[in-house]
N, CA, C and O of each residue as an XYZ file, in Angstrom:
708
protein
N     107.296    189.877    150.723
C     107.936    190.382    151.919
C     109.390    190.722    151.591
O     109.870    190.088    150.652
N     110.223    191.669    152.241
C     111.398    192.301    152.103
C     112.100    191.387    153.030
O     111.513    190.903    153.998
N     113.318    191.141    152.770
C     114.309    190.428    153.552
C     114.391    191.389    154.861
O     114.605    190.895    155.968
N     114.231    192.639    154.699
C     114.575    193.586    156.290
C     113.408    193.172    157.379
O     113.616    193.445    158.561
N     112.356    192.608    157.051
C     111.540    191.662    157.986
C     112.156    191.073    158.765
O     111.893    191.321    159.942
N     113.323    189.960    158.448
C     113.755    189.134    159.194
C     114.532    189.834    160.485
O     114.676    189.335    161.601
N     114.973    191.074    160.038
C     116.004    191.588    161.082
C     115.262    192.300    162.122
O     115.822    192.591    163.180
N     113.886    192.638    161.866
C     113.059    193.160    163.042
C     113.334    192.340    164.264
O     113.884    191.243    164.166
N     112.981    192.821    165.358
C     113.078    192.047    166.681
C     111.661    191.564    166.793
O     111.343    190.389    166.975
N     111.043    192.328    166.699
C     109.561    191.707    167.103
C     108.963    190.891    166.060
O     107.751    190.702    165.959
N     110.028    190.319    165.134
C     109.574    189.183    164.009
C     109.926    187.926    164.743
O     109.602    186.932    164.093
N     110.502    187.655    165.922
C     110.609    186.626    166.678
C     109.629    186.723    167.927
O     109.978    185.925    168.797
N     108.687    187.345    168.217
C     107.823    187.066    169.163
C     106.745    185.887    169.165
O     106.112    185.420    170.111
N     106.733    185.506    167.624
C     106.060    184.431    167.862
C     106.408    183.073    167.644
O     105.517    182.228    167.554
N     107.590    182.776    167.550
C     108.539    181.583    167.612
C     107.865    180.745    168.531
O     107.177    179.762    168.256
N     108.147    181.265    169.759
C     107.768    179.985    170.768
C     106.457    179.088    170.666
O     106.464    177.866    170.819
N     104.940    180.121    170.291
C     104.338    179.840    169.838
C     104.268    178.657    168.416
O     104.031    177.494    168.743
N     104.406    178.853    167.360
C     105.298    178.026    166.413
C     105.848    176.819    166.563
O     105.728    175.823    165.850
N     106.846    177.084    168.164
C     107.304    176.044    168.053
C     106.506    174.486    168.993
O     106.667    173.271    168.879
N     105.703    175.299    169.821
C     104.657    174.541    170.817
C     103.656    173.695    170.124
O     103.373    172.556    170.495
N     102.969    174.483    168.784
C     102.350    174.178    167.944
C     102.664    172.944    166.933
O     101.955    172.118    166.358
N     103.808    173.159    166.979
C     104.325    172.492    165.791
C     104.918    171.106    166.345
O     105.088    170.252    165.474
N     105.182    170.829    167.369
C     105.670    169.966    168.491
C     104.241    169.336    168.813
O     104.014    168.136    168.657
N     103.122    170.424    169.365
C     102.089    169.512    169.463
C     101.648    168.438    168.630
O     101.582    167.265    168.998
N     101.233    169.034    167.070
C     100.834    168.220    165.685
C     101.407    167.675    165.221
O     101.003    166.670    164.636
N     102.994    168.153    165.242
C     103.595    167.320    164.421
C     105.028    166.403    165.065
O     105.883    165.766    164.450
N     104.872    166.628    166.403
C     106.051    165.908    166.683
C     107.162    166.870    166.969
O     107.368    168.003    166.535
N     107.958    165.970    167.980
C     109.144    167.313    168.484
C     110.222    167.378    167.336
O     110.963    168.351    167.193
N     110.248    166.343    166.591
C     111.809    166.426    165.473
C     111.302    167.255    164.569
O     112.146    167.579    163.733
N     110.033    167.822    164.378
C     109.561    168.711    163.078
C     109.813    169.771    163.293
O     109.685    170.322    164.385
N     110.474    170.557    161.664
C     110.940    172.026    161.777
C     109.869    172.991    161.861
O     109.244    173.228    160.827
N     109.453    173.786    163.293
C     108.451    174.723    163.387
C     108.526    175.765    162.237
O     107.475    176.257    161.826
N     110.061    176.228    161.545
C     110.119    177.131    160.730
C     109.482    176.894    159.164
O     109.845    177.485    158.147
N     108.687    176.111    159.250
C     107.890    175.606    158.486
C     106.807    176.358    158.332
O     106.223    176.900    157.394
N     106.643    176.228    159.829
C     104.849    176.943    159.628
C     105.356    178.892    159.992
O     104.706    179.882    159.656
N     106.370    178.865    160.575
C     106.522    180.496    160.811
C     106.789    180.608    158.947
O     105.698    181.050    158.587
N     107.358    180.495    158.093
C     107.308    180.514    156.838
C     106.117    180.864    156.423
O     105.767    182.001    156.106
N     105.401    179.776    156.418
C     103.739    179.837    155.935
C     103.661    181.381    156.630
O     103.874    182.259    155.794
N     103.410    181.857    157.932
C     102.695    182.421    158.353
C     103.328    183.989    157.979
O     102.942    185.134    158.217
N     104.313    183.497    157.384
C     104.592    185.104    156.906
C     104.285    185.147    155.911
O     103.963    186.247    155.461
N     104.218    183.703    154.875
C     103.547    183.953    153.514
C     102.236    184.565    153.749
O     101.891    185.426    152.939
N     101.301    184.220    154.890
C     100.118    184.364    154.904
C      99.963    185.734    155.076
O      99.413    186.308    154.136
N     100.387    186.582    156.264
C     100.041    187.538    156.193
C     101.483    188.764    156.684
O     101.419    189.867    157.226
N     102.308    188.206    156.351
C     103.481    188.811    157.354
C     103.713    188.670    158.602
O     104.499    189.466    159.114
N     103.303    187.975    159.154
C     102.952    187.889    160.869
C     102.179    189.000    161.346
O     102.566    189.663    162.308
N     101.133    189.240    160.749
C     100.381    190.324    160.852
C      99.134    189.846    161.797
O      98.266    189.370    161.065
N      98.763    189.812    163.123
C      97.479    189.275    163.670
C      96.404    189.695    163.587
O      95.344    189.212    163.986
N      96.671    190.879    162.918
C      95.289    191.579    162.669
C      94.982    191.553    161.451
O      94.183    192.439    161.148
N      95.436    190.599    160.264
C      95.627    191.189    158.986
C      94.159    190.709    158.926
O      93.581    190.303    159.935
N      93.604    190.766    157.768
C      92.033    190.267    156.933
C      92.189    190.208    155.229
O      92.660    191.153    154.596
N      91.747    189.025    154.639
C      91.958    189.150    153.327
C      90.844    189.508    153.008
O      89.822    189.405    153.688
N      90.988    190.081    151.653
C      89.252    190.707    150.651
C      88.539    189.309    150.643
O      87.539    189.304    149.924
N      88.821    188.097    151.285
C      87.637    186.940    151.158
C      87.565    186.705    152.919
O      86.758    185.936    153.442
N      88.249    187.263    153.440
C      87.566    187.054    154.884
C      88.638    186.048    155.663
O      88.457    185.916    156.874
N      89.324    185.601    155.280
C      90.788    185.303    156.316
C      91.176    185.765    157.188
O      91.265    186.988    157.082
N      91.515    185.323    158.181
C      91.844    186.233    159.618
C      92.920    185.940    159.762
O      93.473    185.065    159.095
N      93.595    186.770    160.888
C      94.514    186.541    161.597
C      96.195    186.366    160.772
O      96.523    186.819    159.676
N      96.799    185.783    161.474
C      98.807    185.365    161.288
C      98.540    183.976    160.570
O      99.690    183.608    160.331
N      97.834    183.155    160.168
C      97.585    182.451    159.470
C      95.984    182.096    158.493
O      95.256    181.131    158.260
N      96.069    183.621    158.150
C      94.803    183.623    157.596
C      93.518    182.682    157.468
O      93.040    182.477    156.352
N      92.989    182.140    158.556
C      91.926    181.198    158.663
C      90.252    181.540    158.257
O      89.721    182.490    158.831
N      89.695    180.973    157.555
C      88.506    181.609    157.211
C      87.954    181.290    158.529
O      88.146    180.169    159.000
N      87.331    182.112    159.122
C      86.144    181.884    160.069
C      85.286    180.823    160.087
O      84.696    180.657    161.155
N      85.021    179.958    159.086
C      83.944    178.892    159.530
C      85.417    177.755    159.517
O      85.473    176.767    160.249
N      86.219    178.041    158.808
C      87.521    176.520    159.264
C      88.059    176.487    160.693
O      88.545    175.489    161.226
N      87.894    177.886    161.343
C      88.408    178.271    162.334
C      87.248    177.659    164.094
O      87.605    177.529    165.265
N      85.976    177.465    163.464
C      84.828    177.249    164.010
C      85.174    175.738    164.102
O      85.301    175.133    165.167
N      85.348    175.059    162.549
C      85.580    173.583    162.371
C      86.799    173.103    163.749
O      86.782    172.148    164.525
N      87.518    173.951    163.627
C      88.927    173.317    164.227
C      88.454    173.615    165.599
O      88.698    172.649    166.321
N      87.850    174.615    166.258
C      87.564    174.999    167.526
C      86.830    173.845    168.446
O      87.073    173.487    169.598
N      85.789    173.377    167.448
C      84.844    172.329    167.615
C      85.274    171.171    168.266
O      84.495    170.554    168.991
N      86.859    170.670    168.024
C      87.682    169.848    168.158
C      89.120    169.935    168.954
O      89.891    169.085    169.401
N      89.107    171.651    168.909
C      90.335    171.974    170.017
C      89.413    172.896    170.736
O      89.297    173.838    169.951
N      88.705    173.148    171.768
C      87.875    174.358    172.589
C      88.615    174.839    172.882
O      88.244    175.986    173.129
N      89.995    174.669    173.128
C      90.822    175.865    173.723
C      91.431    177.202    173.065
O      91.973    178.185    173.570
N      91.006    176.706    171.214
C      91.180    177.662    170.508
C      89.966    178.735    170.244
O      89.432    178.754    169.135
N      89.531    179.644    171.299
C      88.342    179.849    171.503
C      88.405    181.657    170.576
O      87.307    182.114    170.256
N      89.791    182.580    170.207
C      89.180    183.700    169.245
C      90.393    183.618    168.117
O      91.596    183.445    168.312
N      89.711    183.793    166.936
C      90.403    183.867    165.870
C      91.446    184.892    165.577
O      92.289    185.047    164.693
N      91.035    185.600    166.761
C      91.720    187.104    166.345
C      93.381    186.821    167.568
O      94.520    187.286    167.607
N      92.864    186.167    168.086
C      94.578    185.581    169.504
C      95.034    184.865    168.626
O      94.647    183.850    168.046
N      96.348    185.823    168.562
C      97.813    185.430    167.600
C      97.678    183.271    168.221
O      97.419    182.314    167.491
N      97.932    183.268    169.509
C      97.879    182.384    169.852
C      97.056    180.885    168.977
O      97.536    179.920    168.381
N      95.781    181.271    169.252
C      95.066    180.623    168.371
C      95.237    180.367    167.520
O      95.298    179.184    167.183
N      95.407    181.370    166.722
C      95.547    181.397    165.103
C      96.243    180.455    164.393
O      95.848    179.829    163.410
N      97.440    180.382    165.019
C      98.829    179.749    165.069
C      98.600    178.522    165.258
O      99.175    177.715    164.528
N      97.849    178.134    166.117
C      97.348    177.085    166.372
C      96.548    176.221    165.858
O      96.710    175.007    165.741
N      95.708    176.846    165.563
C      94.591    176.334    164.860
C      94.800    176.028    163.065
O      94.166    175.200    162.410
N      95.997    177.070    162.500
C      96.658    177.389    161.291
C      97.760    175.471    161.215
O      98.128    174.520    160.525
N      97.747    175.916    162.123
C      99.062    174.234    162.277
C      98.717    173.001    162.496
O      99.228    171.896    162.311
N      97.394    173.557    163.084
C      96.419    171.640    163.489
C      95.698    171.626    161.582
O      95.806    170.650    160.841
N      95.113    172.765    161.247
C      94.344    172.298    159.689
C      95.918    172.149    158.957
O      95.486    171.588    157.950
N      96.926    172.202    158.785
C      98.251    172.008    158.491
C      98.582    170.477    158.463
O      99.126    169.919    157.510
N      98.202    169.888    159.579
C      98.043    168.420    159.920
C      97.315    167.867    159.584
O      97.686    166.769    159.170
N      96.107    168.099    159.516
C      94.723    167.434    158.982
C      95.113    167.141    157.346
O      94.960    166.151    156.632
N      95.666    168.436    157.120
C      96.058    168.611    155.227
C      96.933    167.410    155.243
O      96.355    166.395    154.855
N      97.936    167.288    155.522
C      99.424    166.757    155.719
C      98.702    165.110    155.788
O      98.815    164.151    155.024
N      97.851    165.323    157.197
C      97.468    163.357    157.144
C      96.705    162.943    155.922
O      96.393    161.807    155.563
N      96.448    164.219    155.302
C      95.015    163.321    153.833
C      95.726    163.106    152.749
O      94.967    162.687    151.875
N      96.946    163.197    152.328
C      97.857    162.987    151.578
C      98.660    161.675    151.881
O      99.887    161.692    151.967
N      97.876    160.483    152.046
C      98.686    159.214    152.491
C      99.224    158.519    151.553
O      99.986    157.641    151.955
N      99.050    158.637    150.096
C      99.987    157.934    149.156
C     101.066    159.061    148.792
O     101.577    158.783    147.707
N     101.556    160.181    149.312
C     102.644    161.305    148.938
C     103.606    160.717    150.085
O     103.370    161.079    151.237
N     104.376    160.080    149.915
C     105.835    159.650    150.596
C     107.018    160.836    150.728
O     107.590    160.727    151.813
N     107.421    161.693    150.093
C     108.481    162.387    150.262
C     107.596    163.451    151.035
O     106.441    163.736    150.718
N     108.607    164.235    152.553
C     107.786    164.730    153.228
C     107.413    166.557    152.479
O     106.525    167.408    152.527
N     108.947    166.306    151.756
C     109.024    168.110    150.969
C     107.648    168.021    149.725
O     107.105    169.000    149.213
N     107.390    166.873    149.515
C     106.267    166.766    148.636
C     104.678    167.098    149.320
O     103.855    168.002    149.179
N     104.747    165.978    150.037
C     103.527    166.096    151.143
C     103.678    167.654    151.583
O     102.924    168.359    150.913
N     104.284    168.226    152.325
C     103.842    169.452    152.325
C     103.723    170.367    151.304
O     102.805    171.184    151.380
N     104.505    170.391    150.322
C     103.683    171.181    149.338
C     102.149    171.150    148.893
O     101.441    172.117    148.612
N     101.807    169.765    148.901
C     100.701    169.499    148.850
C     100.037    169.765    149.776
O      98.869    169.734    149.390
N     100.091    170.032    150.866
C      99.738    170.432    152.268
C      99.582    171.933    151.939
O      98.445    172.263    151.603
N     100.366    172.738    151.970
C     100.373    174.081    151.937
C      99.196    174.384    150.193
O      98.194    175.097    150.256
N      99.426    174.018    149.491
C      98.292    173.815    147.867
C      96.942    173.516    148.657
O      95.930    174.179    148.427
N      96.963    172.676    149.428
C      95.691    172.631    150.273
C      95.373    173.630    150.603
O      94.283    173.971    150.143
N      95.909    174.407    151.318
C      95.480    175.155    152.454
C      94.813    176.515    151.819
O      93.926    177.302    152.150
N      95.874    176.332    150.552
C      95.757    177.841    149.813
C      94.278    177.215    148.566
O      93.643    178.196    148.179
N      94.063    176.684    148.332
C      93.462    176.219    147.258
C      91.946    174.886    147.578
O      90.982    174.480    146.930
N      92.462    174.669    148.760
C      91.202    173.901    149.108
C      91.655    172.157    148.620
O      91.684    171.830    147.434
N      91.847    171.584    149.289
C      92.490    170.117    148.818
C      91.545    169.755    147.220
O      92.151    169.533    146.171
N      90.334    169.755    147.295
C      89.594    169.337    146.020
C      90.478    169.730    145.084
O      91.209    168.874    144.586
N      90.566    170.968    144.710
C      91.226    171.388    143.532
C      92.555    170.749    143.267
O      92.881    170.482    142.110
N      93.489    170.441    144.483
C      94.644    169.787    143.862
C      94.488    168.507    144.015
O      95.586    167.960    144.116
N      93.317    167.542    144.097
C      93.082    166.806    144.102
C      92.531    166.598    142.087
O      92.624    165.561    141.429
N      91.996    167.977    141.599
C      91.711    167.430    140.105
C      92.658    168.157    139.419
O      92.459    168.410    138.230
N      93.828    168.600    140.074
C      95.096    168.709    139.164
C      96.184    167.435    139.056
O      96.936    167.207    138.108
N      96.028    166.548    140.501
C      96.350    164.876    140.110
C      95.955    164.083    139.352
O      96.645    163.086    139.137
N      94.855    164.243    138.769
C      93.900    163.889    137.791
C      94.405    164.141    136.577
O      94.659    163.272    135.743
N      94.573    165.392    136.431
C      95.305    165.922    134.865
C      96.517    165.173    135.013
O      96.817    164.358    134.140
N      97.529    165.418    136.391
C      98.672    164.885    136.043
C      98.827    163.594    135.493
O      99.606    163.424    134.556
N      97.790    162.131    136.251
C      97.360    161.298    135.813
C      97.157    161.076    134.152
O      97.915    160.302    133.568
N      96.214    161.715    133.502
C      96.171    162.173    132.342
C      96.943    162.605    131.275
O      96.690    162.424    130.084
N      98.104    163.312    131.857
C      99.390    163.498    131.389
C     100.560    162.763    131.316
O     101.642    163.017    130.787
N      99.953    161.323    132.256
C     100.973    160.005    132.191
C     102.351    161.096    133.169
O     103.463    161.242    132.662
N     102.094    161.559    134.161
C     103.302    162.020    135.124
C     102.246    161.273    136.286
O     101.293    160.536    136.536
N     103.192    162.055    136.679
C     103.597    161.286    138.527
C     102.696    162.460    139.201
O     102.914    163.659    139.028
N     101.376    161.787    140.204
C     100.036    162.909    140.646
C     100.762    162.471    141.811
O      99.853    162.062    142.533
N     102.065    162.270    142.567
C     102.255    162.496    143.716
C     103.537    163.478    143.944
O     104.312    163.520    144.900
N     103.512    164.046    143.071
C     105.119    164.717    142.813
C     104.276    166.009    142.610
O     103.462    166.127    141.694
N     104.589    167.158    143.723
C     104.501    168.925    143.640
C     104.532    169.243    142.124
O     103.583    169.687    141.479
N     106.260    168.830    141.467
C     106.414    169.246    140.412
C     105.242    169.130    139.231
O     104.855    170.139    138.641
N     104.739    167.856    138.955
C     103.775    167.486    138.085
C     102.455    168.365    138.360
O     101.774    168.773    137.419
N     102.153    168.615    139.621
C     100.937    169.479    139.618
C     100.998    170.691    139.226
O      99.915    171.219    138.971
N     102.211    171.486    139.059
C     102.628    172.969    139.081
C     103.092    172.692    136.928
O     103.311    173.613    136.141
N     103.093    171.567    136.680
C     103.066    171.330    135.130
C     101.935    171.649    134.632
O     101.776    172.483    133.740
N     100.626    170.674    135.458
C      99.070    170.951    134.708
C      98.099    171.898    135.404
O      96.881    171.925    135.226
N      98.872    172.737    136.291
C      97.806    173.704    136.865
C      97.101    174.422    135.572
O      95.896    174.664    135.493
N      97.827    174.638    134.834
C      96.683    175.714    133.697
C      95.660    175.239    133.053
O      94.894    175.836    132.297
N      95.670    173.648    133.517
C      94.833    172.772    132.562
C      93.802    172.624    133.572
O      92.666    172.820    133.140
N      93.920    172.259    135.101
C      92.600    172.584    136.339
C      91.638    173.781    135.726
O      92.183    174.872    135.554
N      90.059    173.626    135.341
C      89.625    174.899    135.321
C      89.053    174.860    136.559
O      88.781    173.918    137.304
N      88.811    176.938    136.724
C      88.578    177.449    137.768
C      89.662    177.526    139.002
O      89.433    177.660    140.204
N      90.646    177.425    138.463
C      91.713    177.475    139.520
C      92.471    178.366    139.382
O      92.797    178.656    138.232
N      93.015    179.110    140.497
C      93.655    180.501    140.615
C      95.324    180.242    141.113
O      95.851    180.502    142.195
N      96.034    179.492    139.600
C      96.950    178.477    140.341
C      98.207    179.082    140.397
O      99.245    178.603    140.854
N      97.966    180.530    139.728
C      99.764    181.700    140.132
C      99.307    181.912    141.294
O     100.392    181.923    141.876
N      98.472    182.111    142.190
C      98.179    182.406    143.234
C      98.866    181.309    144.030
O      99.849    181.665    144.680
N      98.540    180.150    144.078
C      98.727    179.044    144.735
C     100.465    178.369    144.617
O     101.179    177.801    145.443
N     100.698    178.824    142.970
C     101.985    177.989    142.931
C     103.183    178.999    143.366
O     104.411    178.915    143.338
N     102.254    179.992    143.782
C     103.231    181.427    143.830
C     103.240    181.389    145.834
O     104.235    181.755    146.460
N     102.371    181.049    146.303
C     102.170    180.658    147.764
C     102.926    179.384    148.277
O     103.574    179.413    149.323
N     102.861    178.719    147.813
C     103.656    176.798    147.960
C     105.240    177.737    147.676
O     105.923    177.574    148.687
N     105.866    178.480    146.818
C     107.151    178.714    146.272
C     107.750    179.788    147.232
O     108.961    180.008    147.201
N     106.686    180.653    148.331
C     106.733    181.671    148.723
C     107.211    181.107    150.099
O     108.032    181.710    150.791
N     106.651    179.923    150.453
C     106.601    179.338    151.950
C     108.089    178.862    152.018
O     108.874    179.117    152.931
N     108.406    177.933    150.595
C     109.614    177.232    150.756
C     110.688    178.585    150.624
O     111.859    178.464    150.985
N     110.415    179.251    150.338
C     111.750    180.625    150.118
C     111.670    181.012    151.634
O     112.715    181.174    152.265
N     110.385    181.171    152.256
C     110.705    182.212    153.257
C     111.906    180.901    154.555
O     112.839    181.179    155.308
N     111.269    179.644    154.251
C     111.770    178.382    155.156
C     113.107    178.406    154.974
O     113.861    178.012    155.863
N     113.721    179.040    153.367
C     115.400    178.272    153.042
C     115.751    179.759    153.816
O     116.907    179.742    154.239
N     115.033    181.044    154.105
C     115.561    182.040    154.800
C     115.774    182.031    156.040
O     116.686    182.721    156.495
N     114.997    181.266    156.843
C     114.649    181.260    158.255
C     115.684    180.784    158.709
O     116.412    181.518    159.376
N     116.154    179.000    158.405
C     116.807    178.250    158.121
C     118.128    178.980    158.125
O     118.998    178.545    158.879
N     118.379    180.003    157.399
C     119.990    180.344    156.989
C     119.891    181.264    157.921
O     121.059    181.582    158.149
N     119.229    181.856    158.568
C     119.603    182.844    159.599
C     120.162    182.440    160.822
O     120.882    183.272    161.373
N     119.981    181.244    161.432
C     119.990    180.649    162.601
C     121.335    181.145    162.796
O     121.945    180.885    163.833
């Protein structure tokens, strides 16, 4: 994404959203510009976007995770309502975030959170493994982004390039205020 994004006007229409979301799951002291980050990593704030594997929406949700989460929030009833999306993008955000209970630092835990999201928790679950293996620290971002090349089957410039993409767009959001 181009920094002239930020200066659009209609790149703040979905703040409030964001921030309702993010207040719901995670508590009112949590920075919503967290997940507006993510969601521009994801698709630009694009609600209509679609990836070549079938991701929908402003937080690219596959359709059957989107089914999972619905199952449990009914009020998130179309994948394609920015609303939803957002929503539903920030509750599996939480779910990620709570399965990470031995990651103590929170800038850690979410990286690992966001590696989830992009990568499917399993996989950075057997890059802790290598790190393990490597005698580092499997609760530290850094150590996983050491043995990603050693995970096979993992698409981990993709992933370490997504986790690096979220925290850039966050230190931008952040400095605009």
């Amino acid at each position: 994404m181009c920094d002239h994004i930020y200066s659009q006007k209609h790149f703040s229409k979905y703040d409030d959203t964001f921030r309702k979301y993010s207040k719901r799951f995670f508590g009112p002291g949590f920075d919503w510009k967290i997940f507006k980050a993510q969601g521009i990593a994801e698709s630009g704030l694009t609600p209509d976007a679609v990836s070549q594997v079938g991701a929908r929406g402003l937080m690219q949700l596959m359709p059957s995770t989107f089914q999972e989460i619905h199952s449990i929030n009914p009020e998130f009833t179309q994948i394609e309502d920015p609303e939803w999306n957002i929503g539903a993008g920030i509750y599996y955000d939480r779910t990620l975030y709570k399965a990470w209970k031995e990651i103590e630092a929170d800038s850690n835990k979410l990286n690992f959170t966001y590696g989830s999201y992009n990568a499917g928790r399993g996989t950075i679950i057997k890059a802790q493994s290598k790190a393990k293996d490597n005698s580092l620290d499997h609760t530290s971002w850094k150590s996983i982004t050491n043995v990603a090349k050693q995970v096979p089957r993992w698409k981990y410039e993709e992933t370490l390039n997504y986790v690096e993409r979220i925290n850039n767009f966050h230190e931008k959001l952040n400095k605009k205020k």
